[in-house]
DOKELUM-941583 format. One record per residue: residue in three letters; x, z negated, y of N, C-alpha, C, CB in turn. Coordinates in steps of 0.1 Angstrom, whole numbers, padded with zeros to 4 digits, always signed. Atoms other than C-alpha are relative to their C-alpha. Glycine has a CB too. Example, Ala and Ser with C-alpha at 12.3 -4.5 7.8 and 13.67 -1.06 7.14 Angstrom:
2
ALA+0009+0000-0012+0123-0078-0045+0009+0000+0012-0010-0012+0000 SER-0009+0000-0011+0137-0071-0011-0008-0008+0011+0004+0014+0005 
END
This chain:
209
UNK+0004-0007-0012+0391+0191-2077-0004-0011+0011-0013+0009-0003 UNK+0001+0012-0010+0391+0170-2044-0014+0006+0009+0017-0002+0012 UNK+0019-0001-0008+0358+0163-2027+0000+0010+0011-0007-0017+0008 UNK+0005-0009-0015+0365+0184-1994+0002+0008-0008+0006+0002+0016 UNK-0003-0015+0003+0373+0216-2017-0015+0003-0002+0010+0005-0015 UNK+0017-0001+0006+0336+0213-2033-0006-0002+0011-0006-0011-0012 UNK+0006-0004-0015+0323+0203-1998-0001+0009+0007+0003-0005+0009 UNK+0000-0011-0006+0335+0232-1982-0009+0012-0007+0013+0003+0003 UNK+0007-0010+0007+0326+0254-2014-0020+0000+0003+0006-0003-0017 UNK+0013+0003-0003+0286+0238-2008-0005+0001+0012-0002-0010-0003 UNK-0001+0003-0011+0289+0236-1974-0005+0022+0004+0017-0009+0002 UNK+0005-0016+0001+0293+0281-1981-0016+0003-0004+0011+0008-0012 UNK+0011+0001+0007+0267+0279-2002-0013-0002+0000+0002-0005-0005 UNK+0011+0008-0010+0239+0260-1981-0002+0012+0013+0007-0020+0007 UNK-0002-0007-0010+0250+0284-1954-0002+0016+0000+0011-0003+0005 UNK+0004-0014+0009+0241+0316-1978-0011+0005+0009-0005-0003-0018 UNK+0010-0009-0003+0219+0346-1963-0001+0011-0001-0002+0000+0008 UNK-0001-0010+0003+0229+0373-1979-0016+0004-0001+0009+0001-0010 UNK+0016-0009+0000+0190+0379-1993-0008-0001+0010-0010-0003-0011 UNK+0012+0002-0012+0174+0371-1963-0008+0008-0001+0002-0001+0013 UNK+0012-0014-0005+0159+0404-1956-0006+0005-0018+0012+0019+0010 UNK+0006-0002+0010+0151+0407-1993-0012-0012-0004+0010+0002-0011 UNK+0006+0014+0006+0136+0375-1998-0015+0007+0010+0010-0020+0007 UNK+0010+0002-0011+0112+0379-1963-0005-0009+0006-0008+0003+0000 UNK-0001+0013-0007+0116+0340-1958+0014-0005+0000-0011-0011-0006 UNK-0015+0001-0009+0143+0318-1943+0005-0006-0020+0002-0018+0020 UNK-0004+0008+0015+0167+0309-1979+0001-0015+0005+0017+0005-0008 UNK-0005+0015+0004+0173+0273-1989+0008+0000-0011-0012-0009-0005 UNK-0004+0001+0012+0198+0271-2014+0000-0015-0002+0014+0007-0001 UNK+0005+0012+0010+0189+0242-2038+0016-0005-0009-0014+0008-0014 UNK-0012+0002+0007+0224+0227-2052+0001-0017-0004+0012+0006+0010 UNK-0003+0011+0003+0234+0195-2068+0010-0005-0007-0008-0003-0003 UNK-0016+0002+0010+0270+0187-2080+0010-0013+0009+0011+0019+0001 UNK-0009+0007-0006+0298+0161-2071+0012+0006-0009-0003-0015+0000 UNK-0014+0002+0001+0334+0162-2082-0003-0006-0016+0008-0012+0012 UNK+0000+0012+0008+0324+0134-2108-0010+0006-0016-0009-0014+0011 UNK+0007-0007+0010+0298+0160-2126+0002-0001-0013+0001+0013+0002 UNK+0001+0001+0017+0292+0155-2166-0008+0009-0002-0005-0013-0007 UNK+0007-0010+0007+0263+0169-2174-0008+0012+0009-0011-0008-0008 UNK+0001-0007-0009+0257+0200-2157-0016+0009-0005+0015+0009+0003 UNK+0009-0004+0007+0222+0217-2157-0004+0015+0007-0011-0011+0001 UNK-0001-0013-0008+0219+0255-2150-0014+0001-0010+0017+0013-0002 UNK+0017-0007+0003+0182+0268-2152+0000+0011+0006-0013-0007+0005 UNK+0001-0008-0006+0168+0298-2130-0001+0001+0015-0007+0004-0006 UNK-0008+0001-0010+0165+0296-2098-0016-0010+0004+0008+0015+0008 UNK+0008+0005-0009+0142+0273-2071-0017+0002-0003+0005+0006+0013 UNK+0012-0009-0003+0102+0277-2072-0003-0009+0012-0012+0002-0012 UNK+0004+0004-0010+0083+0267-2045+0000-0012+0006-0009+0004-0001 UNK+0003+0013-0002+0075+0233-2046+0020-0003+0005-0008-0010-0018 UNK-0015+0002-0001+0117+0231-2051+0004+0003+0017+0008+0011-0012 UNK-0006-0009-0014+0124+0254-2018-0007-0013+0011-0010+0022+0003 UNK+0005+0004-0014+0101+0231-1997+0006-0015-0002-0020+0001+0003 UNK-0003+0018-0002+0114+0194-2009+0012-0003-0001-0006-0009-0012 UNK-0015+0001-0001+0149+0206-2013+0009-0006-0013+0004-0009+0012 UNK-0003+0007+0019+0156+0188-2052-0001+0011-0005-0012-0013-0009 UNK+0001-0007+0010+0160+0206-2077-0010-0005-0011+0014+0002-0005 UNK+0012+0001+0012+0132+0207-2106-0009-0014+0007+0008-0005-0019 UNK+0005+0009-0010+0111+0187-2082-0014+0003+0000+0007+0000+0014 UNK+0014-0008+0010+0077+0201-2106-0001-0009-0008+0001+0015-0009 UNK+0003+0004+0018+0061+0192-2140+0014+0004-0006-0016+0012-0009 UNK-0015-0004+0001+0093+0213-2150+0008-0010-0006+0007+0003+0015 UNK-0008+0010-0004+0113+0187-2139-0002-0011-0007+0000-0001+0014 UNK+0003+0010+0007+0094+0158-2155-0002+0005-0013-0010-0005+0005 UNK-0002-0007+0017+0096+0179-2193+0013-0002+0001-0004+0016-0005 UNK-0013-0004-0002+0128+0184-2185+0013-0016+0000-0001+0010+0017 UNK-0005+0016-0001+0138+0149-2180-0002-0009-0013-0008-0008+0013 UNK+0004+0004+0009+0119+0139-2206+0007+0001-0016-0010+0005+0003 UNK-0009-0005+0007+0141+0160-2229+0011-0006-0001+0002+0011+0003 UNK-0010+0003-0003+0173+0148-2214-0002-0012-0004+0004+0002+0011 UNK+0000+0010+0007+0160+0113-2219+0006-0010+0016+0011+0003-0017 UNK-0006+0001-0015+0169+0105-2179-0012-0005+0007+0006+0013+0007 UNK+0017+0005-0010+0142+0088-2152+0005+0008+0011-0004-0022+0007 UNK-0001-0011-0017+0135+0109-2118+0018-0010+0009-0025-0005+0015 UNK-0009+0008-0010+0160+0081-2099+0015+0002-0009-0006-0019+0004 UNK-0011-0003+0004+0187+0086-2124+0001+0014+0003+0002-0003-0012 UNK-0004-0016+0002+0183+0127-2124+0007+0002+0014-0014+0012-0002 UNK-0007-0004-0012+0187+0126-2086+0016-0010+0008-0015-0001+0009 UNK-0012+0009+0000+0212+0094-2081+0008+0002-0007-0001-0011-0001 UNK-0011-0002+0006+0236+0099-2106+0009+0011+0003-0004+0000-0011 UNK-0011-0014-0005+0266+0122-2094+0006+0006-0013+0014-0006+0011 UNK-0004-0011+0014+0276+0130-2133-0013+0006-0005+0006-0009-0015 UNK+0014-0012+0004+0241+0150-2133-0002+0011+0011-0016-0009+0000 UNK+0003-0012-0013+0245+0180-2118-0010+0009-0002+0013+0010+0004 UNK+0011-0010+0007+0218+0209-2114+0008+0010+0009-0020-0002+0002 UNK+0001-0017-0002+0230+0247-2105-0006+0010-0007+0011+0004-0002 UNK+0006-0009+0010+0207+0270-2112+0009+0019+0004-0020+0000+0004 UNK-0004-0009+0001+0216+0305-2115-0003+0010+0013-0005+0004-0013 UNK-0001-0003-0013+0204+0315-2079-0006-0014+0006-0008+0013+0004 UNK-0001+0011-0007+0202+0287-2056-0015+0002+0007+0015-0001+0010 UNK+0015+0003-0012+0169+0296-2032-0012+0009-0013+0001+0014+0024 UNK+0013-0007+0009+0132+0307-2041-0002+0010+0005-0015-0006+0000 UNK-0001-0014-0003+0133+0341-2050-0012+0010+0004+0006+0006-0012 UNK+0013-0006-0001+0097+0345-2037-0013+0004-0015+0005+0014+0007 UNK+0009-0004+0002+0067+0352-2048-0010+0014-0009+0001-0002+0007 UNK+0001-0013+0003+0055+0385-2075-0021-0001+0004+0007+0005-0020 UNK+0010-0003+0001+0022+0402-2071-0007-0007-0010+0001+0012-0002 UNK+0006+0003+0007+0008+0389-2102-0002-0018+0001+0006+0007-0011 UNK+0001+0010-0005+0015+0352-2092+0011-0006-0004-0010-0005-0001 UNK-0012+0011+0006+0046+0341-2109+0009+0005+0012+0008+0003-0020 UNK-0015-0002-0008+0081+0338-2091+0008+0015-0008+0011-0016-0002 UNK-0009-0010+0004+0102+0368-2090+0012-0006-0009+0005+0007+0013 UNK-0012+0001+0009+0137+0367-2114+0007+0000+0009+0004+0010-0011 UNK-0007+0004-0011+0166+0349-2098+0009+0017+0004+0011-0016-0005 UNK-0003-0012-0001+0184+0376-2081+0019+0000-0005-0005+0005+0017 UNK-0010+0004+0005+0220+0384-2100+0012-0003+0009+0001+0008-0011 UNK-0009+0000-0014+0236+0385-2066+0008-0011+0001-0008+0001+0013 UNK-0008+0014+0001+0239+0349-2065+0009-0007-0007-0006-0007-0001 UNK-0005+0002+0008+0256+0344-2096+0012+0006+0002-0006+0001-0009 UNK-0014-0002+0001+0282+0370-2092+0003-0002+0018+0005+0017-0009 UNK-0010+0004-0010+0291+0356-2055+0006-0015-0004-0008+0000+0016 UNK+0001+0011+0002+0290+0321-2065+0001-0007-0014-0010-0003+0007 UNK+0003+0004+0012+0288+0313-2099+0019-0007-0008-0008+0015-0007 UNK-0011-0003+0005+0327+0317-2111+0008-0017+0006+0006+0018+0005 UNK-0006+0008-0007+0338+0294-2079-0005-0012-0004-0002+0003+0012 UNK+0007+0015-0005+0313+0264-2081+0005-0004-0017-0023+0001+0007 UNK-0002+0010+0018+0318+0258-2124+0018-0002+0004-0004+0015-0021 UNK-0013+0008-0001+0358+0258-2114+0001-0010+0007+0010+0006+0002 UNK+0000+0010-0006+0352+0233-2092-0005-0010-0005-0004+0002+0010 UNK+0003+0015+0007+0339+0211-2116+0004-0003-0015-0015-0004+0002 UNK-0010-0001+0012+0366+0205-2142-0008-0016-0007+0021+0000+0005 UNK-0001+0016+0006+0350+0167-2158-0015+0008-0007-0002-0018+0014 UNK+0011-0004+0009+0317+0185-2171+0001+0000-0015-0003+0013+0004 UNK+0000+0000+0013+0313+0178-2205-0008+0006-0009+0000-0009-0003 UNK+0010-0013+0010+0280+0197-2216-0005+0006+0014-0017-0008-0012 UNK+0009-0009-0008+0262+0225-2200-0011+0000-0005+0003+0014+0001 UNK+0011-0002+0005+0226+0225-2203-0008+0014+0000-0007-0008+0005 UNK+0006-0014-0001+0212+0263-2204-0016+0001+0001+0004+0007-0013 UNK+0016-0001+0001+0178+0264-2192-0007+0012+0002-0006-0009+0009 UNK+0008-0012+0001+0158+0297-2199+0013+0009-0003-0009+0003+0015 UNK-0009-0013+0002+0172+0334-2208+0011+0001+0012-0010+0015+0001 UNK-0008-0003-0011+0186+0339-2175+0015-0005+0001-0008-0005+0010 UNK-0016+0004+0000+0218+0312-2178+0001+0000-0011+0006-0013+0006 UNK-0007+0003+0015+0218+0315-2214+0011+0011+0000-0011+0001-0014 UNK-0007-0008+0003+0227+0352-2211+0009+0004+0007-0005+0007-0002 UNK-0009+0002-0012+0250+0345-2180+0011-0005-0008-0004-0009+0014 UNK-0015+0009+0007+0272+0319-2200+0003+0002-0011+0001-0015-0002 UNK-0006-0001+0016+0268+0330-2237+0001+0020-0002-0016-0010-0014 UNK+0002-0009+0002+0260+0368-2233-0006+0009-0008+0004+0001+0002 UNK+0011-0004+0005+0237+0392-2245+0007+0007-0013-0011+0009+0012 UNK-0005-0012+0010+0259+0417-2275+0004-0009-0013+0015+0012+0008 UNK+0011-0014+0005+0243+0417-2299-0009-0013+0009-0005+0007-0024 UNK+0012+0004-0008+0212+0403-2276-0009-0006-0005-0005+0008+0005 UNK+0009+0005+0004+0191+0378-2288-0013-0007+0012+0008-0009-0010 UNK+0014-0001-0012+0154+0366-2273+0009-0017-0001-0025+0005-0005 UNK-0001+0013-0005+0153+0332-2257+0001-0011-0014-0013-0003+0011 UNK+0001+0007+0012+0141+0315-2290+0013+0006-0011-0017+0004-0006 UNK-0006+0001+0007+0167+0328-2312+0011-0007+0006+0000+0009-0006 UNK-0007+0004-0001+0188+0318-2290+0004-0014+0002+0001+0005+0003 UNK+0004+0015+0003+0177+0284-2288+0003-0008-0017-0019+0000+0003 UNK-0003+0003+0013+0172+0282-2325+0014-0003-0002-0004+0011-0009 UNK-0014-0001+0000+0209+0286-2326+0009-0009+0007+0002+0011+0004 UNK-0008+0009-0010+0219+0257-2308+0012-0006-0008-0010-0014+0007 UNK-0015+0004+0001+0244+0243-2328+0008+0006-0007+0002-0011-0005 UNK-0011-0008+0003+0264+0269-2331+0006+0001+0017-0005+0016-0010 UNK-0007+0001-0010+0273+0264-2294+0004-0015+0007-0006+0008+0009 UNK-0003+0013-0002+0279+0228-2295+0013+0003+0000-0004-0010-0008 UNK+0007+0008-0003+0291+0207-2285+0004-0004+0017+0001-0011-0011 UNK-0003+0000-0015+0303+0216-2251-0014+0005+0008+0013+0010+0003 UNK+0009-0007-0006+0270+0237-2244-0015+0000-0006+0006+0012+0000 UNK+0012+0003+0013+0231+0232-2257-0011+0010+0014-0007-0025-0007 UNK+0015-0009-0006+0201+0260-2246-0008-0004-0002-0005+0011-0002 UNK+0015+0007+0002+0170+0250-2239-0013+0014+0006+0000-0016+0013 UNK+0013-0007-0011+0133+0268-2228-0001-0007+0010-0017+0000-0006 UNK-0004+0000-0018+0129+0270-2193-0014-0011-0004-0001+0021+0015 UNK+0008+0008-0002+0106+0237-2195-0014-0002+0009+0006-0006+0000 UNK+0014-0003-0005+0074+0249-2179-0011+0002-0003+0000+0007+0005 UNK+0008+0003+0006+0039+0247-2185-0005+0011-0013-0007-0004+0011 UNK+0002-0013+0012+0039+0281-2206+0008-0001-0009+0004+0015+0003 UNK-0013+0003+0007+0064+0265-2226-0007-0007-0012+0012-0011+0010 UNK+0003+0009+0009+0038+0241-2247-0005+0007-0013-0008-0009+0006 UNK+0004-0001+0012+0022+0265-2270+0018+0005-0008-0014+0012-0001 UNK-0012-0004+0008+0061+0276-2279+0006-0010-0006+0010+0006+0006 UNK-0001+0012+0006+0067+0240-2287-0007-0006-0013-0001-0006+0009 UNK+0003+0006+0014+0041+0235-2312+0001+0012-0007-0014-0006-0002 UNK-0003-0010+0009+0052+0272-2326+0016-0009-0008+0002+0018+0010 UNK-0012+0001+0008+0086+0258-2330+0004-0019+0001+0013+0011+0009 UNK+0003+0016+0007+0081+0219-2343+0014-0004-0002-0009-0001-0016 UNK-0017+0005+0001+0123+0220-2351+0003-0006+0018+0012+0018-0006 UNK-0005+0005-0011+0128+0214-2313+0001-0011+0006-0003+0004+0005 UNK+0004+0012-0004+0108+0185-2305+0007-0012-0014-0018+0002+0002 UNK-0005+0008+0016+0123+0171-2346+0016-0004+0003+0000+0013-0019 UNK-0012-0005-0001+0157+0181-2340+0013+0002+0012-0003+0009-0005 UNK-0008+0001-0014+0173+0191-2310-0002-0010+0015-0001+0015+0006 UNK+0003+0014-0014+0155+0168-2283+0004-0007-0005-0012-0007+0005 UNK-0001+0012+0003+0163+0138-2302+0017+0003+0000-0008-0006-0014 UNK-0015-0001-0003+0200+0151-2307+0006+0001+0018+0005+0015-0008 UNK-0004-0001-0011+0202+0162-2272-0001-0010+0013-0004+0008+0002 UNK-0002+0015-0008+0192+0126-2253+0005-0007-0006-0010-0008+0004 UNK-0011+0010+0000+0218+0111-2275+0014+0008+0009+0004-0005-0018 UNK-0009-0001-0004+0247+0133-2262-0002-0003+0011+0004+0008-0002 UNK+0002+0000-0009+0231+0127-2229+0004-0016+0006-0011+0006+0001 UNK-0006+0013-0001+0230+0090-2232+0013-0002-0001-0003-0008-0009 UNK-0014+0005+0006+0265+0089-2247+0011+0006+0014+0003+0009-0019 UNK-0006-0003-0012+0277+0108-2213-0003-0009+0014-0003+0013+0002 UNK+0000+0007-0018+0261+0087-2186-0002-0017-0006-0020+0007+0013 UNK+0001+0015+0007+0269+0052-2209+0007-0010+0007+0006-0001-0013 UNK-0005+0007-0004+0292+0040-2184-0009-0006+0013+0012+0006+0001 UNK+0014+0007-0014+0278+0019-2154+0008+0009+0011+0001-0025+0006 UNK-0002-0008-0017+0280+0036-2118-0012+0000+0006+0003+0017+0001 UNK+0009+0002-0013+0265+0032-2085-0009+0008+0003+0006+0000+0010 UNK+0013-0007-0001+0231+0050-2082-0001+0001+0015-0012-0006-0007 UNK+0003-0002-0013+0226+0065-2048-0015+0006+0004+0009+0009+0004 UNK+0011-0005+0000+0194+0068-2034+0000+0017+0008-0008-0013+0006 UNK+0003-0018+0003+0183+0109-2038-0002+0002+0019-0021+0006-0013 UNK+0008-0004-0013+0175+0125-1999-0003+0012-0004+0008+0001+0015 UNK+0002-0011-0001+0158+0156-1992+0011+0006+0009-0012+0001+0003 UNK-0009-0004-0012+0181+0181-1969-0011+0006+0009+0013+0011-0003 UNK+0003-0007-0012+0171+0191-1937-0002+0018+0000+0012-0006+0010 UNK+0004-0010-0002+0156+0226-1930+0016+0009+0007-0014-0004+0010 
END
């Protein structure tokens, strides 16, 4: 895929407003991919902190999350074989109770189909939370987030699910002790073993409003 196809395709994508009037603030879509993409990381969509600094997982999140991968903040954002797409690109606001609303599925079926053929070199997908698990592996017969985690290597070794790495995430970590034994340690070697070659680190920007 040549770099202006994926420019133009991001270029749509950045320029997105379909929810506007659902949202009730201006979108930001949050994207991060090159041409050159390996390890691709699909979570849910933007939260707050994300929407205002323009990075993706740019939270605690983000620093679990890395931590997992086995990656420093300057590699997650410099490295062009680390891509992040989440499953909607902007912050889907705010619920009554205080958490973020659920990404909206809109975004996925305008965008979703286009932006993964545009990046044919990907070698793993990272599945972060229900949301892209049940997008890329699907729900029949329907399992919860944890089984479907449990179950990781039965979708190797192109694809590994993870919990949506957020701070409600720790007592499920010392429920399930195989993760932190087992799959983290497996999953920052395939990660190492993808970004082993040397390449030019670009320093990260925020985008412009």
């Amino acid at each position: 895929m040549e770099q202006s196809q994926l420019d133009a395709l991001l270029s749509s994508i950045r320029a997105c407003r379909v929810c506007v009037e659902e949202f009730g603030h201006e979108p930001r879509p949050v994207v991060q991919v090159a041409p050159g993409t390996r390890l691709l990381i699909c979570g849910q969509a933007p939260g707050r902190r994300v929407h205002e600094s323009g990075l993706p997982f740019d939270d605690p999140s983000g620093d679990r999350l890395r931590e997992w991968l086995g990656v420093d903040r300057r590699a997650f954002y410099a490295d062009p074989r680390i891509g992040v797409a989440p499953m909607a690109f902007c912050f889907p606001g705010t619920n009554p109770k205080g958490g973020d609303y659920p990404p909206p599925p809109r975004c996925a079926a305008l965008w979703r189909q286009s932006l993964v053929a545009c990046l044919p070199k990907v070698e793993l997908t990272v599945l972060v939370g229900a949301y892209a698990q049940r997008w890329a592996l699907g729900d029949t017969p329907r399992r919860s987030m944890t089984e479907t985690v449990a179950a990781w290597r039965t979708y190797g070794p192109a694809v590994i699910p993870l919990p949506h790495p957020s701070w409600r995430c720790a007592g499920w970590l010392r429920r399930n002790s195989w993760f932190e034994n087992e799959l983290a340690p497996y999953l920052r070697v395939r990660v190492a073993a993808i970004l082993s070659g040397a390449i030019t680190l670009h320093e990260p920007a925020t985008r412009s409003r």
